[in-house]
C-alpha positions as CSV (number, residue, x, y, z in Angstrom):
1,X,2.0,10.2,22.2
2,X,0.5,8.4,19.4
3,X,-2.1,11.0,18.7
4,X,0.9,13.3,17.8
5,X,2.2,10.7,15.2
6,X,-1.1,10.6,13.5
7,X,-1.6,14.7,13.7
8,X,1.9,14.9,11.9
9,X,0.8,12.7,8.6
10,X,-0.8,14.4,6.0
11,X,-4.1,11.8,5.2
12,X,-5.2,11.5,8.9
13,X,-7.7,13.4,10.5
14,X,-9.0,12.7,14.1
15,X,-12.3,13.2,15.2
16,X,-14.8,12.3,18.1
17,X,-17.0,9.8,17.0
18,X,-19.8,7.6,18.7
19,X,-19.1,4.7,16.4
20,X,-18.1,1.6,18.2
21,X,-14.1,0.7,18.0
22,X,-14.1,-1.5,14.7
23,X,-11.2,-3.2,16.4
24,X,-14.0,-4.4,18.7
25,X,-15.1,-6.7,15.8
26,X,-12.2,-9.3,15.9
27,X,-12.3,-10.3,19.0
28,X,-12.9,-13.9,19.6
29,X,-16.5,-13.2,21.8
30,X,-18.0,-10.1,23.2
31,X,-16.4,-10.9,25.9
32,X,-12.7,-11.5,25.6
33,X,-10.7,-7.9,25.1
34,X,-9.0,-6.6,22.2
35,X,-5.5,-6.4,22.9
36,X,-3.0,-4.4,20.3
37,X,-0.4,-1.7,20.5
38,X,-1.7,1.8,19.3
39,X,1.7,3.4,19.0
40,X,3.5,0.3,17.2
41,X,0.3,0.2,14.5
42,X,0.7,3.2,13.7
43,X,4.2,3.4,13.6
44,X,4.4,0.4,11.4
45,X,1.4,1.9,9.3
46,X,3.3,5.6,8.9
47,X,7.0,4.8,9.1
48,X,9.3,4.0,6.4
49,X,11.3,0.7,6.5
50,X,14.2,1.0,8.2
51,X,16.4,-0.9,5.5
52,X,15.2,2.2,2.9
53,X,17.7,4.7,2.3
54,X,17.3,8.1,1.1
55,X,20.5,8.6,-0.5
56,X,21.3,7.4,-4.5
57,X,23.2,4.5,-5.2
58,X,26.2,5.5,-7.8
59,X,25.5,4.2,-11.0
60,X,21.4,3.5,-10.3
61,X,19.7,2.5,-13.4
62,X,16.5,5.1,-13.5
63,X,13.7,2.8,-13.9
64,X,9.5,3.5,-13.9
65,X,6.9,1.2,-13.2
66,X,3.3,1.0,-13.7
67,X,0.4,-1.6,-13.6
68,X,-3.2,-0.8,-14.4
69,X,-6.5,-3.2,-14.9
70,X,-9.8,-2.4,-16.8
71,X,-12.7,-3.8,-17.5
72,X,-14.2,-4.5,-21.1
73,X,-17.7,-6.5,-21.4
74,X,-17.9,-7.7,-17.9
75,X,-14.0,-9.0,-18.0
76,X,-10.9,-7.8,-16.4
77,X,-7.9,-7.2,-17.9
78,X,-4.2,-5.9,-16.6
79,X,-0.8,-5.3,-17.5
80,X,2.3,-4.3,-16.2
81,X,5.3,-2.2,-17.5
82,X,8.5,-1.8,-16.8
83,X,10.7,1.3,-18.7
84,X,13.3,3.7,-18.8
85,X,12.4,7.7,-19.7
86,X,13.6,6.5,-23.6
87,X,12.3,2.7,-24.1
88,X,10.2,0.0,-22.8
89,X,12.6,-2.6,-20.7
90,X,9.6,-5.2,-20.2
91,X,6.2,-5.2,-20.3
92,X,3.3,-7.7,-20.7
93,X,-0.4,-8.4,-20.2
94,X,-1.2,-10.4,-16.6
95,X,-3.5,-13.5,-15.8
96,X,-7.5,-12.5,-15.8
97,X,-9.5,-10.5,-13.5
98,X,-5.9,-9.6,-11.8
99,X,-6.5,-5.9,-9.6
100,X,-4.6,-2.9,-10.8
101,X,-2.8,-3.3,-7.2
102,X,-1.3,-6.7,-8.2
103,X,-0.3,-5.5,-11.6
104,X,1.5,-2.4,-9.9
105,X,3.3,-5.3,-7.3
106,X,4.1,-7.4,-10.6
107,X,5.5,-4.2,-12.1
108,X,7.9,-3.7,-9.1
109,X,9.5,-7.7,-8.8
């Protein structure tokens, strides 16, 4: 059943490999067994959160965010934004060497 989950999403492919289960890897010892739940990982990984909502609330503000970090002379630098299609709401440069995915986080709270 979970193999139809996974054929279903657009960015997974399954294959036959030879490689060894990389789940393998965090076990305790060689010897203990890795136990986890296929079909809740990747229903967790692939399902939306069940508090979403697809409808509009009346009266939603129409907000976009964005983050992004570079990397001038061997130091990183991000910064977040927060706007509307016509203005800038907030906006604002992040602490040092801060990832592009934090800054996109920091965008969102």
């Amino acid at each position: 059943m979970y193999q139809a989950i996974l054929v279903e999403q657009d960015d997974v492919e399954i294959v036959v490999t030879n490689i060894v289960n990389p789940a393998s890897f965090f076990s305790g010892s060689m010897g203990e067994p890795v136990i986890h739940d296929c079909l809740e990982t990747i229903e967790a990984t692939y399902s939306s959160r069940p508090d979403l909502k697809d409808t509009l609330t009346e009266d939603a503000k129409i907000w976009f965010t964005d983050g992004s970090s570079y990397i001038v002379s061997g130091k990183r630098h991000a910064g977040y934004a927060v706007t509307t299609s016509r203005e800038v709401i907030e906006s604002g440069p992040l602490p040092t060497n801060t990832s592009a995915q934090k800054a996109e986080i920091n965008a969102l709270i």
